[in-house]
The first five atom37 places (N, CA, C, CB, O) and aatype in JSON, in Angstrom:
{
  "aatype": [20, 20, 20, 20, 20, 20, 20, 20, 20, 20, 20, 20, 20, 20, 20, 20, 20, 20, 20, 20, 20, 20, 20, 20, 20, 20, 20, 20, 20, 20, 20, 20, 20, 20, 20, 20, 20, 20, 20, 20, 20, 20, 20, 20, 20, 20, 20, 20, 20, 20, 20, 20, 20, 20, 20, 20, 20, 20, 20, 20, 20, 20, 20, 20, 20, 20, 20, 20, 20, 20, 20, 20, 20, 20, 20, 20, 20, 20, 20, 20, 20, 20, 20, 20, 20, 20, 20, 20, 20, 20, 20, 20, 20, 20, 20, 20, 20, 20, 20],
  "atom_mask": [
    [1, 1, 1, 1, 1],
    [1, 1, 1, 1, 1],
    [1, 1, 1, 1, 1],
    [1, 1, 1, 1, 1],
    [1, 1, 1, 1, 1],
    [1, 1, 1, 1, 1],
    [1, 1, 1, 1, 1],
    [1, 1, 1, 1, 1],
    [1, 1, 1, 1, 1],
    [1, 1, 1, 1, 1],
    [1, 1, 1, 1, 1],
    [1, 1, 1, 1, 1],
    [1, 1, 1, 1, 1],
    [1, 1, 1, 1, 1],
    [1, 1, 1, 1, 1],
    [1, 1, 1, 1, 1],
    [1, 1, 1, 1, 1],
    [1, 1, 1, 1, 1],
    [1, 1, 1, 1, 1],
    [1, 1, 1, 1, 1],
    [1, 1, 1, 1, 1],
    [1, 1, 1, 1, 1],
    [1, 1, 1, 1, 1],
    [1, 1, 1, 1, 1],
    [1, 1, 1, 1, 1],
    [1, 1, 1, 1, 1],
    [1, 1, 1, 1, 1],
    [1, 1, 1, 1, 1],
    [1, 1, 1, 1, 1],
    [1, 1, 1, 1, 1],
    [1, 1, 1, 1, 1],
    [1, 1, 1, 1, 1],
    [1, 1, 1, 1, 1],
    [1, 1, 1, 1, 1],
    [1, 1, 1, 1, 1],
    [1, 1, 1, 1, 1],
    [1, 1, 1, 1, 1],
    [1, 1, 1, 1, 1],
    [1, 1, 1, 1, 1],
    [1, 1, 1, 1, 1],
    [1, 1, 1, 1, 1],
    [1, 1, 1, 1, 1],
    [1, 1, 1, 1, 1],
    [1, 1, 1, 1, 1],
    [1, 1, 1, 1, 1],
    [1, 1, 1, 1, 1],
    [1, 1, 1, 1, 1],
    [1, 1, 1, 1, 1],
    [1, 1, 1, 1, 1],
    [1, 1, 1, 1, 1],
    [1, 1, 1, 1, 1],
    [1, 1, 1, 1, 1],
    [1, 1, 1, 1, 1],
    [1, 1, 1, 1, 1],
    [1, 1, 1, 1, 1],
    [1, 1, 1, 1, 1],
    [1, 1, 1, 1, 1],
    [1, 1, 1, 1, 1],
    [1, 1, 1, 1, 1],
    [1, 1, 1, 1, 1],
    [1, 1, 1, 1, 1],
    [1, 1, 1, 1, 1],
    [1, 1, 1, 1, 1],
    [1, 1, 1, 1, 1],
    [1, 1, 1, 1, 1],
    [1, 1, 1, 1, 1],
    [1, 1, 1, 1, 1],
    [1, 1, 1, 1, 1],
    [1, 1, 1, 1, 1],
    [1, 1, 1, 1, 1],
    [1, 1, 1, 1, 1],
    [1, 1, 1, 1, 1],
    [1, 1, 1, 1, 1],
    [1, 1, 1, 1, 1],
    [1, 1, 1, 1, 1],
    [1, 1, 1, 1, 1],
    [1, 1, 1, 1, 1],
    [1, 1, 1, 1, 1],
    [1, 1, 1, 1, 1],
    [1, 1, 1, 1, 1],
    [1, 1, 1, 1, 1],
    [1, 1, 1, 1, 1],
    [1, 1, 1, 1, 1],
    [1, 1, 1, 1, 1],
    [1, 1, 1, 1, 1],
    [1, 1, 1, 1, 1],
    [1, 1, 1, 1, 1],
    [1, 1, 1, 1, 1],
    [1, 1, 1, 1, 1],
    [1, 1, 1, 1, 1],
    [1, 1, 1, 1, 1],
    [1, 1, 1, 1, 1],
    [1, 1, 1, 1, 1],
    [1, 1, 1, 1, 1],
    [1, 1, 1, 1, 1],
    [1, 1, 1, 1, 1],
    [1, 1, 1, 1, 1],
    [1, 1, 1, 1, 1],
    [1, 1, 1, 1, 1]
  ],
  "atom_positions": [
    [[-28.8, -53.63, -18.72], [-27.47, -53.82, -18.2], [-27.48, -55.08, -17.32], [-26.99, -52.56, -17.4], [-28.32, -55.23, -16.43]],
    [[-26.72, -55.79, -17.55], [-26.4, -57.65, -16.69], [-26.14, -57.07, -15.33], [-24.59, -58.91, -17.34], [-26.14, -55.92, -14.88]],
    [[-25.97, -57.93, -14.97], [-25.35, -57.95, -13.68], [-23.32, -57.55, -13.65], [-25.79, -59.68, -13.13], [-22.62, -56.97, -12.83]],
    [[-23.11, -58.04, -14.6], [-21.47, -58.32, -14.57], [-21.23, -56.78, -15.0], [-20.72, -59.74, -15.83], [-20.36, -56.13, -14.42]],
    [[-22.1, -56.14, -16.13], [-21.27, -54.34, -16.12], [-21.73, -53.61, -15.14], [-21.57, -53.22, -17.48], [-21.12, -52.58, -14.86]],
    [[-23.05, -54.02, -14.3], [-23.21, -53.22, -13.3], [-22.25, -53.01, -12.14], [-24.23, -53.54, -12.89], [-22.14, -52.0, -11.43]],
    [[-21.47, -54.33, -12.07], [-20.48, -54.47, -11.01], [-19.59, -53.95, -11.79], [-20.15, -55.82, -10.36], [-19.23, -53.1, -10.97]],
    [[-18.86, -53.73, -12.8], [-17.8, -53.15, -13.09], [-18.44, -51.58, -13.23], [-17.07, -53.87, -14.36], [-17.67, -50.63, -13.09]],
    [[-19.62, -51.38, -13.46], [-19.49, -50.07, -12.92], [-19.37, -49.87, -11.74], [-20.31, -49.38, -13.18], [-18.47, -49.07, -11.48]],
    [[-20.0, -50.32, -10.78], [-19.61, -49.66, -9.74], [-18.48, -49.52, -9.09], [-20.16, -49.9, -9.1], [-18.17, -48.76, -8.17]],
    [[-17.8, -50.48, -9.78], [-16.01, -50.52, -9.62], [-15.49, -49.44, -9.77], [-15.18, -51.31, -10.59], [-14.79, -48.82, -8.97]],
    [[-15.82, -49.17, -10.83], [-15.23, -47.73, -11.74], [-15.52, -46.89, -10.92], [-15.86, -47.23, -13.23], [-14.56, -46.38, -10.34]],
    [[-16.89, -46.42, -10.54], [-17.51, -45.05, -9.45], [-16.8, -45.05, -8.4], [-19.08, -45.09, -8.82], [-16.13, -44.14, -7.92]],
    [[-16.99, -46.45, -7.93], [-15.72, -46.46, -6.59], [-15.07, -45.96, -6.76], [-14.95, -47.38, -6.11], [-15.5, -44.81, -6.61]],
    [[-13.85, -45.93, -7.12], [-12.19, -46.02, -7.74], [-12.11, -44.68, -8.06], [-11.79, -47.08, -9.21], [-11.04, -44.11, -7.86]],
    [[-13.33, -43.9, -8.64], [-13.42, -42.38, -9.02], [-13.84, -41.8, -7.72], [-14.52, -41.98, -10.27], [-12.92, -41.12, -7.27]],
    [[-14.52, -41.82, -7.22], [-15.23, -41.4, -5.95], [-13.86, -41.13, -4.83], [-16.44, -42.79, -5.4], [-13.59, -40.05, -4.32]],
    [[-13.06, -42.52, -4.59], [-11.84, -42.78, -3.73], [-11.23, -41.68, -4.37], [-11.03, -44.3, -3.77], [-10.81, -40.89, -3.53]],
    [[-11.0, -41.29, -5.59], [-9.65, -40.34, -5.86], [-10.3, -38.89, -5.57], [-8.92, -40.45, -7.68], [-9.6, -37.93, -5.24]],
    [[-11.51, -38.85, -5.7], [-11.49, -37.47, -5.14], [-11.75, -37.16, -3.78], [-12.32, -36.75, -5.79], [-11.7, -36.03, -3.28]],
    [[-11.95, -37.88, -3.39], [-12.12, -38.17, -1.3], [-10.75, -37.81, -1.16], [-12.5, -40.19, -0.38], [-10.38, -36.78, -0.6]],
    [[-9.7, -38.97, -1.86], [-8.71, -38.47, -1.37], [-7.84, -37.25, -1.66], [-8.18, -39.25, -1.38], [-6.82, -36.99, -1.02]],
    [[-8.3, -36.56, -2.62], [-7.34, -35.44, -2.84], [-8.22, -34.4, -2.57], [-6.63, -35.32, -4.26], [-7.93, -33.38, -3.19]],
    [[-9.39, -34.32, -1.7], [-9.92, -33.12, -0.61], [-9.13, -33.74, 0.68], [-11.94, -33.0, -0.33], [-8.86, -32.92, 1.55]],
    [[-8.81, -34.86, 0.85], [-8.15, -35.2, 2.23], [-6.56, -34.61, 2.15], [-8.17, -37.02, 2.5], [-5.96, -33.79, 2.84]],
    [[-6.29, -35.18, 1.3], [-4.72, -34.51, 1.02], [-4.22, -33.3, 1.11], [-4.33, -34.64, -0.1], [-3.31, -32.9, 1.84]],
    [[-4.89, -32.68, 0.28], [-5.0, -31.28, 0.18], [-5.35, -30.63, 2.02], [-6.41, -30.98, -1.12], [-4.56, -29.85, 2.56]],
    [[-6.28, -30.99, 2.54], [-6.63, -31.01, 3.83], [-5.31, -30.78, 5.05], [-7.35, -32.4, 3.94], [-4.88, -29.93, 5.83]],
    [[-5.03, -32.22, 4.57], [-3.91, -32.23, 5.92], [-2.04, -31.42, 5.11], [-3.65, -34.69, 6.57], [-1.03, -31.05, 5.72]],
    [[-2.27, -31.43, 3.95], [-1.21, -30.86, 3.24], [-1.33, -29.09, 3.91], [-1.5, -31.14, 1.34], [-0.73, -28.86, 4.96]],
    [[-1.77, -28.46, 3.55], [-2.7, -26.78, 4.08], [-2.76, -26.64, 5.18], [-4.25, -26.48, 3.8], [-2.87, -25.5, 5.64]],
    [[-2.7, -27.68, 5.95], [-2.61, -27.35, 7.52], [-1.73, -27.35, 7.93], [-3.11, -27.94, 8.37], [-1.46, -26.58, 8.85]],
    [[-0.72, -28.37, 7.37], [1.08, -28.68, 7.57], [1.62, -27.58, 7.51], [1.94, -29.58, 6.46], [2.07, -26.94, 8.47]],
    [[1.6, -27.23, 6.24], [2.08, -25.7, 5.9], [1.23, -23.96, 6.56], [1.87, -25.77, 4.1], [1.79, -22.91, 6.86]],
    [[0.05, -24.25, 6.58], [-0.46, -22.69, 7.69], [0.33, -22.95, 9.05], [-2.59, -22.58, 8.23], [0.92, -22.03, 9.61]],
    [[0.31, -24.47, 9.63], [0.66, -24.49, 10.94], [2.73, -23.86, 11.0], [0.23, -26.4, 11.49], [3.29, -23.02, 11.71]],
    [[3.16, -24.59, 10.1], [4.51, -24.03, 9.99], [4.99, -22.73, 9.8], [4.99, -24.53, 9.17], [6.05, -22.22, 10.16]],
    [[3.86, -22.2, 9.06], [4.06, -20.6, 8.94], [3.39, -20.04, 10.38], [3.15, -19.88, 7.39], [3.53, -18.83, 10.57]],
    [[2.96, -20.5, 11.01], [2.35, -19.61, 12.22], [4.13, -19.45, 13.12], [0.68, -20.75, 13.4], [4.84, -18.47, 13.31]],
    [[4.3, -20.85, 13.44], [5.7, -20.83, 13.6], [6.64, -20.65, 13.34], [6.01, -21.21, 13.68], [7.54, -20.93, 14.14]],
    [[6.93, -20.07, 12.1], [7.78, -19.72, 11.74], [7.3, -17.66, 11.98], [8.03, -20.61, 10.28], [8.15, -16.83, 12.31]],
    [[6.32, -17.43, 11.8], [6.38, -16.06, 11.79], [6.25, -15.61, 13.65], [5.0, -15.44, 10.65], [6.55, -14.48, 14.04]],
    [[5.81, -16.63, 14.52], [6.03, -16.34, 16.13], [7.52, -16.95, 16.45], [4.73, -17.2, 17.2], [7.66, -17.58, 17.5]],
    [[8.28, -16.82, 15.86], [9.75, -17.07, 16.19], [10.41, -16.16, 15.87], [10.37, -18.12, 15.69], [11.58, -16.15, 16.23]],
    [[9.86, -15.05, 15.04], [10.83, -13.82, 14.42], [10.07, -12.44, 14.72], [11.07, -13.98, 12.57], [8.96, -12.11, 14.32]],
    [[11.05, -11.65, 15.61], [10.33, -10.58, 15.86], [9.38, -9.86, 15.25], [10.91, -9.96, 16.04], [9.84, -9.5, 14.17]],
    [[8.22, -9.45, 15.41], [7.4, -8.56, 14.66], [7.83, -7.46, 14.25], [6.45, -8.27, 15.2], [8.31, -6.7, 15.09]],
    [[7.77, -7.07, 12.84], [8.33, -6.22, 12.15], [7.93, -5.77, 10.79], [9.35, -6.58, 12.15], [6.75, -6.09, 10.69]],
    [[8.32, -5.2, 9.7], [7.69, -4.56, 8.73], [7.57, -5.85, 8.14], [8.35, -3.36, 7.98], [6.43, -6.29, 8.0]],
    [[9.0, -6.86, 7.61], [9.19, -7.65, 6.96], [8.48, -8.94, 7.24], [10.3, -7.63, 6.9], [8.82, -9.94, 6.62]],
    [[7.19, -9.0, 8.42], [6.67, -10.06, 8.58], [5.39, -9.84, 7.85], [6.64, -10.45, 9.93], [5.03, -10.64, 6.98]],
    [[4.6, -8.67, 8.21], [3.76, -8.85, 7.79], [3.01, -8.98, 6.04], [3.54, -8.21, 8.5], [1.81, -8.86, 5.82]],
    [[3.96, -9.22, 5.08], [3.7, -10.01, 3.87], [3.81, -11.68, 4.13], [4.78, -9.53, 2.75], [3.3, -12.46, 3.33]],
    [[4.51, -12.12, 5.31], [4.2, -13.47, 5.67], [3.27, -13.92, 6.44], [5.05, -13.95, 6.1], [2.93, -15.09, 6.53]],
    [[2.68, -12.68, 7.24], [1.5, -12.45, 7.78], [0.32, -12.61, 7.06], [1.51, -11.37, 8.2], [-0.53, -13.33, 7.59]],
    [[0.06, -12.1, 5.95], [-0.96, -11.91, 4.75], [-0.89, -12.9, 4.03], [-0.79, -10.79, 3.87], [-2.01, -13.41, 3.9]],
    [[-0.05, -13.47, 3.45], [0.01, -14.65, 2.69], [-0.62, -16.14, 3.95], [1.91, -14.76, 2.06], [-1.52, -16.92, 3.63]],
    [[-0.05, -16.19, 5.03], [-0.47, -17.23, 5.95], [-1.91, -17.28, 6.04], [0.1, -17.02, 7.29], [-2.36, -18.43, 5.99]],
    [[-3.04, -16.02, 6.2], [-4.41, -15.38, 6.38], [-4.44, -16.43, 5.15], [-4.83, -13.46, 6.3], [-4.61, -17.64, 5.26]],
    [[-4.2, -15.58, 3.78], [-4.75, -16.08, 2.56], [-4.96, -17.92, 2.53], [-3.65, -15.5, 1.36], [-6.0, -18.51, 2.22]],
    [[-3.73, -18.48, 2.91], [-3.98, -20.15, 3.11], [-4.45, -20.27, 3.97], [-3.04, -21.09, 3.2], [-4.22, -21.43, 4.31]],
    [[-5.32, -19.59, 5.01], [-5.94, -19.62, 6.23], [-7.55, -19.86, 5.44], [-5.62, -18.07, 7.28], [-8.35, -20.76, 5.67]],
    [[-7.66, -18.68, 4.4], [-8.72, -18.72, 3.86], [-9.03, -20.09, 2.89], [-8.75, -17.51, 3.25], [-10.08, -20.69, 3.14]],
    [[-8.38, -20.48, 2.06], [-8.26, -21.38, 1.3], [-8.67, -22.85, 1.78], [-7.06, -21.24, 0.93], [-9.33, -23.67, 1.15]],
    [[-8.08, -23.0, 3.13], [-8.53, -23.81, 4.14], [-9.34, -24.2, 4.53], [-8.4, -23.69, 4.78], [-9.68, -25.38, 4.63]],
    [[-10.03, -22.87, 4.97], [-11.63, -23.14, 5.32], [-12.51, -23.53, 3.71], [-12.41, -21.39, 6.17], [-13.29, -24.47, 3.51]],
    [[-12.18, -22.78, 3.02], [-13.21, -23.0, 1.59], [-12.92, -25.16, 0.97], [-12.24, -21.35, -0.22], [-13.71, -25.97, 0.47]],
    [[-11.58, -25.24, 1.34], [-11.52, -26.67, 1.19], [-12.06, -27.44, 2.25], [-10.25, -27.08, 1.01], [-11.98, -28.6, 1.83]],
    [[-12.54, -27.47, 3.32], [-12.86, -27.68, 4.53], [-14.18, -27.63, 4.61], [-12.28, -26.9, 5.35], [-14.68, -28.41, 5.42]],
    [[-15.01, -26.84, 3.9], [-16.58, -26.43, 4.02], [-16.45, -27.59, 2.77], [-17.33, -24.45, 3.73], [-16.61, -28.74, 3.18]],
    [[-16.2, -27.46, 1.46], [-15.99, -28.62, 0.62], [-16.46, -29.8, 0.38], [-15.2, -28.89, 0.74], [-17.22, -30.4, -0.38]],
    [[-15.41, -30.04, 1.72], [-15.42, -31.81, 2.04], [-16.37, -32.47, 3.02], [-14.01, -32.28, 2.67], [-16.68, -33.62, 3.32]],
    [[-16.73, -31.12, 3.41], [-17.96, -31.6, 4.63], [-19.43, -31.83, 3.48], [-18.34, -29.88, 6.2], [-20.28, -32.72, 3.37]],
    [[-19.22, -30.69, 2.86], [-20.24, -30.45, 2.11], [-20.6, -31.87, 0.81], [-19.83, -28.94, 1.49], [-21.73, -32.11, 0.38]],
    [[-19.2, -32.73, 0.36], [-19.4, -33.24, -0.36], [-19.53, -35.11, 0.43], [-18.43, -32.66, -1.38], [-19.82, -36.23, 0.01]],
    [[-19.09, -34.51, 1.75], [-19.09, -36.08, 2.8], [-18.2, -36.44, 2.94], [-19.66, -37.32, 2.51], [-18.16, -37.39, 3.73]],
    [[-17.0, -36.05, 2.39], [-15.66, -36.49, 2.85], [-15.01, -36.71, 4.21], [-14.96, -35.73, 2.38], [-14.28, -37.68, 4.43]],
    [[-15.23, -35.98, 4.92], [-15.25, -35.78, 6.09], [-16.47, -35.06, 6.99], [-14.22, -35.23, 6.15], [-17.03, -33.99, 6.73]],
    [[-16.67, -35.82, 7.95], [-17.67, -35.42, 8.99], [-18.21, -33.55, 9.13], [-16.84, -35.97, 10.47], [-17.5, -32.72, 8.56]],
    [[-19.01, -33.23, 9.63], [-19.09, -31.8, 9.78], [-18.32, -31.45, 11.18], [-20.7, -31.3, 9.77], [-17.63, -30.48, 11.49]],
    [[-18.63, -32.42, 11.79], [-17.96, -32.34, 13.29], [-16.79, -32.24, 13.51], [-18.14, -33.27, 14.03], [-16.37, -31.63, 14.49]],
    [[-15.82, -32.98, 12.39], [-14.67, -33.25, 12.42], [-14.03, -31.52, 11.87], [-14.42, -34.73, 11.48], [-13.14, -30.85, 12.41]],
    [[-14.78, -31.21, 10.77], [-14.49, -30.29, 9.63], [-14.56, -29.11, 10.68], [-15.64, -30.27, 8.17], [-13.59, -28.36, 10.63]],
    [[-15.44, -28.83, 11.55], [-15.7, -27.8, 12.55], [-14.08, -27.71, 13.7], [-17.36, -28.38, 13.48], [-13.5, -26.71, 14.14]],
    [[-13.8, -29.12, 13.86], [-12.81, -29.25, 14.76], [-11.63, -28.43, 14.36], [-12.48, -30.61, 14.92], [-11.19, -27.55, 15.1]],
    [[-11.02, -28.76, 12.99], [-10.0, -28.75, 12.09], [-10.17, -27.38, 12.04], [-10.04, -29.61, 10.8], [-9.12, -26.77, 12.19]],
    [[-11.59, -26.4, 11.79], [-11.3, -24.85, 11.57], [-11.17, -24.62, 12.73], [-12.29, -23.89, 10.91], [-10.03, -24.17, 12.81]],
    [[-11.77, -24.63, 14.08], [-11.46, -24.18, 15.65], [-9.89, -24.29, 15.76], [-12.25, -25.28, 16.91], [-9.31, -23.25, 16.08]],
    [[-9.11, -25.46, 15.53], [-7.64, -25.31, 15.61], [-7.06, -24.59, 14.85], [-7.02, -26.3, 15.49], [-6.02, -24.06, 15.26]],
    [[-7.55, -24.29, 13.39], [-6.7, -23.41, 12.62], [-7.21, -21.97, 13.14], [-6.86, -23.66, 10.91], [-6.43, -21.03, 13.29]],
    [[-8.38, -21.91, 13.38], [-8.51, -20.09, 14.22], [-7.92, -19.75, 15.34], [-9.92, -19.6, 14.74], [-7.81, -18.55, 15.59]],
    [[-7.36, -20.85, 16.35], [-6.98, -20.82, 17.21], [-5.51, -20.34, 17.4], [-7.33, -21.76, 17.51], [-4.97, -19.85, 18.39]],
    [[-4.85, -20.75, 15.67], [-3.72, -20.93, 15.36], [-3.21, -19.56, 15.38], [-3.59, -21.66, 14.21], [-2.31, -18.96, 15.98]],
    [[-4.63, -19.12, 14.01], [-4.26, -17.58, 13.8], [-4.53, -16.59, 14.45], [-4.61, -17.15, 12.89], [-4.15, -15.48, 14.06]],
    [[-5.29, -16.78, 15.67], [-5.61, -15.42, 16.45], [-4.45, -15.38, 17.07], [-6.88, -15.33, 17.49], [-4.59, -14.51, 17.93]],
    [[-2.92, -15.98, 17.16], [-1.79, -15.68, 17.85], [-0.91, -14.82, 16.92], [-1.11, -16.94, 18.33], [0.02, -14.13, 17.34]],
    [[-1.23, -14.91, 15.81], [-0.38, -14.2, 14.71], [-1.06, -12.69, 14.16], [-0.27, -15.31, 13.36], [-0.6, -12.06, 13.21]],
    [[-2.09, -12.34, 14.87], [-2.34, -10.72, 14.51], [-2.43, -10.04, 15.33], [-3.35, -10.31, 13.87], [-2.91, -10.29, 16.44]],
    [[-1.83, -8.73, 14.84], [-1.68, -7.86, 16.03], [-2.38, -6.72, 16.22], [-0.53, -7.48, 16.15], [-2.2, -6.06, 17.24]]
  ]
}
């Protein structure tokens, strides 16, 4: 292999590499937008029968979260330190929403 396809490979790896960095990042801050809105939205409405299926579903993207989160640490996307930060705020989130 020359020199000239080695550089267009690594172009290519780049360019592949970037799209999946970014759609563990996306996904990332997308999942948090939405758990964080549902925390707020379910501590604004009295506790009651009819919350807790919005209760359970919020847990479930709670879970999903962390498994994308271990992920990206795991694959280097983001720091471990950082990845540790991001679950401390989302547990922090949800220990206000169970009763």
């Amino acid at each position: 292999m020359n020199k000239k396809q080695k550089n267009r490979k690594i172009v290519s790896q780049n360019i592949r590499n970037r799209m999946v960095n970014r759609r563990y990042s996306s996904t990332i801050k997308t999942l948090s937008k939405l758990f964080l809105k549902q925390i707020k939205d379910i501590l604004l409405k009295p506790k009651n029968e009819e919350t807790i299926p919005k209760v359970n579903e919020t847990l479930g993207i709670k879970n999903k979260l962390y498994s994308i989160i271990d992920k990206a640490v795991k694959k280097g996307v983001i720091h471990k330190n950082n990845g540790s930060r991001k679950k401390s705020k989302i547990n922090k989130a949800s220990i206000k929403i169970q009763y």
